[in-house]
N, C-alpha and C positions, 0 to 999 in steps of 0.2 A: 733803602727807599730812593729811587731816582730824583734829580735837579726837581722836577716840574712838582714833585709831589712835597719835596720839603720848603717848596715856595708856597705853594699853597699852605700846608702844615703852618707856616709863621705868620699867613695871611689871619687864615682861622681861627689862631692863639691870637691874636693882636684884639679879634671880631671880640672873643670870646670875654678878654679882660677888660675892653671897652662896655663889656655890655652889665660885666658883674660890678664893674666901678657904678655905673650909669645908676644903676637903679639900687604770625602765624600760621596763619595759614599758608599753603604753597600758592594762593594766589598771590600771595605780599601784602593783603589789604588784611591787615589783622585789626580789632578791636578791642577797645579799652574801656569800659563801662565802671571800673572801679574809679574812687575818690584821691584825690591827689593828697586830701587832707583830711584828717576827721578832726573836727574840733577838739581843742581838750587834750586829743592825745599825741605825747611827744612822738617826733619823727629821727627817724633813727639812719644816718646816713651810711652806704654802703661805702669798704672801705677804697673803694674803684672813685666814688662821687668826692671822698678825703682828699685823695692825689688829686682828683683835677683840679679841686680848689685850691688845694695847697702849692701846684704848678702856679695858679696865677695869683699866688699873693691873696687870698681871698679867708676869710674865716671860716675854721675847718666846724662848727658848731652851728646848726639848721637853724638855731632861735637869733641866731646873730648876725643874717643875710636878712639882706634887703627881700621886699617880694617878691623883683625880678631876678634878683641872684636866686631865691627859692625855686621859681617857675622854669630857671632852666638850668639849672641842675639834676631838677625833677624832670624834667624832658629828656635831659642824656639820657640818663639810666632809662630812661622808658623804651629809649627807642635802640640804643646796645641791648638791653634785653628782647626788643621783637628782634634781633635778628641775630642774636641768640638760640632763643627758642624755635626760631623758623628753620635756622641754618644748622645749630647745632655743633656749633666753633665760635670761637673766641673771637672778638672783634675788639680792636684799639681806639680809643677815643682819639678824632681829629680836628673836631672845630664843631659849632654851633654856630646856626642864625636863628636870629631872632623874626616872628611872623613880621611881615609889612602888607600893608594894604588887603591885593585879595592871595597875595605868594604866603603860606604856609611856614612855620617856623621848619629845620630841618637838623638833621646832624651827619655831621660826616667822618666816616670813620673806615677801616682798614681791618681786611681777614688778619691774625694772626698770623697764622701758616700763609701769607702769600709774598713771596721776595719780592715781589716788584712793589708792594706796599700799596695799589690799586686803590682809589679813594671810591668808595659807596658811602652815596645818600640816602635819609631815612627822610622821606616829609611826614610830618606829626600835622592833624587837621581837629580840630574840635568839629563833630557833625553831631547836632540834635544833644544828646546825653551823651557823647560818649566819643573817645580820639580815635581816629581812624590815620594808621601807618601804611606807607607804602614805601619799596624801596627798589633799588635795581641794582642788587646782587646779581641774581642772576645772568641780566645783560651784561655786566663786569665779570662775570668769574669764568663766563663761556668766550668770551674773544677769543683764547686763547685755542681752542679745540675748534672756532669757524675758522680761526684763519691756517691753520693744520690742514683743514679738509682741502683750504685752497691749493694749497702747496701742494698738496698730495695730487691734485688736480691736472695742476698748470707745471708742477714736475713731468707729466707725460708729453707734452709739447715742448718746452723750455729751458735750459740749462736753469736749476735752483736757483746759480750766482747771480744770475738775469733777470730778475723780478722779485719784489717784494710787498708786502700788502700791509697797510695800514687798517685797522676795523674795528667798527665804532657800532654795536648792536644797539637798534632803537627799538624794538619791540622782541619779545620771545615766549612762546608757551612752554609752559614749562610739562613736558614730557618726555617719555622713552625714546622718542623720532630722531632721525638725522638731525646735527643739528643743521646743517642745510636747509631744512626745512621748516623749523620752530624755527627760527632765528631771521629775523629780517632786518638787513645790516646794507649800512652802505660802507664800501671798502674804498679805500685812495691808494693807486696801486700804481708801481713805479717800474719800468724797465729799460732795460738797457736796448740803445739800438744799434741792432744787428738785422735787420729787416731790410730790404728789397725797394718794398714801398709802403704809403700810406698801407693802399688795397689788403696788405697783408696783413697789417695791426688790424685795420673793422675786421676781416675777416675772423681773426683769433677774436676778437670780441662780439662777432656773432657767434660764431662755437660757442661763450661763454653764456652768454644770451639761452641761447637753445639747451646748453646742460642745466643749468637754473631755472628755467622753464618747466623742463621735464622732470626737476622733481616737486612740482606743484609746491612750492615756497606758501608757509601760511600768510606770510605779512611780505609787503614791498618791499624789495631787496635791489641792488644794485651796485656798480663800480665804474670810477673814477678812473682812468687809465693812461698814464703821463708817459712819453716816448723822452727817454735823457740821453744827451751822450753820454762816452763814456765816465768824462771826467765828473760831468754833474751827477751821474747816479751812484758814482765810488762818493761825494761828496753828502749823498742825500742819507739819513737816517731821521728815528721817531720823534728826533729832538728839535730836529729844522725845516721837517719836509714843509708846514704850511710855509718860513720863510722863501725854502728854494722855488714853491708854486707862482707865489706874486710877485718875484723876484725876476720870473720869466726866465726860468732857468729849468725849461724842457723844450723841444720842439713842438710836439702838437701833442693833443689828448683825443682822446674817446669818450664819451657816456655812455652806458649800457642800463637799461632802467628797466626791471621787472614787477609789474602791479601785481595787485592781489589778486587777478584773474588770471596769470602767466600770460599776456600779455608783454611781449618785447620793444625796445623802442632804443635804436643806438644813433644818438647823434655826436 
């Protein structure tokens, strides 16, 4: 699991023990119309919901939790089982919030199989009769395959060692299509300069404009496009790059912004 993710991890576990002291479908919008509790009858914890309790010091027996320690213990497993059931792999337990005001409670948690230990969120929603889950796996487990395509892309222009791409998917359908196309991502994308003048960077960001365009992108897509020297872009990785950004530690940048109507716009 990388720095950022077991910072977070410790943030999570801190959230999670403060709060226990204290008190399906492929669209992702799966529902929950069963009973959290039936009266009367004992509740039987799973031995998944045992560790986490017993991680944070907390009473491994359901009759001897508070009703907030009950209500979100009951929500992990709700919502590691939707994506579960959705996904169809194993997911790690990483932290719980609790609902505030009109923010939904949520949990956050990690594929098994994925090395980089990627954190996905579940928001759990009470609507009407019944909890409605929503989560963005998907956006998380596809980064990896948009920013491939770019590469494959901008390898036709560019020496590999010469650009790299940060991306960050905010909306995607979930279908058979390019992900080029389901996937509407804005990318922060970094290169070395070796370039002539400005004129030549817009230009390679018009090209990129016009390829993105032409494959009719379903959702707004775009990229961010930083000009470093040498020294700053051997210095830039996924760990620092928003530091080296405000830092002023590139010469100039590009925007390249594609709507929902392929519509282009590079300032």
């Amino acid at each position: 699991m990388n720095k950022a993710t077991k910072i977070l991890s410790l943030v999570m576990a801190l959230l999670m023990t403060v709060l226990l002291c204290a008190c399906g479908s492929k669209d992702r919008d799966n529902h929950d119309s069963s009973t959290e509790n039936t009266e009367g009858e004992k509740t039987t914890l799973t031995e998944r919901q045992i560790q986490i309790l017993r991680d944070n010091g907390m009473p491994e027996d359901y009759d001897s939790l508070t009703d907030l320690q009950k209500s979100a213990i009951t929500a992990i497993e709700k919502c590691l089982t939707h994506l579960e059931d959705t996904y169809h792999k194993e997911f790690v337990y990483n932290g719980y919030v609790p609902a505030g005001g009109v923010d939904p409670e949520y949990v956050t948690a990690y594929a098994k199989d994925d090395p980089m230990g990627r954190i996905v969120t579940v928001y759990r929603k009470y609507d009407g009769n019944k909890f409605i889950y929503h989560d963005d796996y998907l956006e998380i487990s596809s980064v990896d395959a948009y920013k491939a395509a770019l590469e494959e892309h901008f390898s036709q222009i560019l020496p590999k060692d010469n650009i790299w791409f940060y991306v960050t998917i905010n909306q995607i359908t979930d279908s058979d299509e390019d992900i080029l196309v389901r996937a509407g991502a804005t990318t922060v994308a970094f290169v070395k300069d070796t370039f002539e003048s400005k004129d030549e960077v817009r230009k390679l960001m018009e090209d990129y404009g016009s390829w993105m365009s032409s494959l009719n992108p379903q959702h707004p897509t775009g990229m961010i496009l930083y000009v470093q020297n040498e020294q700053d872009y051997a210095e830039t990785n996924q760990f620092n790059y928003s530091r080296m950004i405000h830092g002023g530690r590139h010469e100039y940048h590009f925007i390249c912004s594609i709507n929902g109507s392929g519509e282009v716009d590079i300032s």
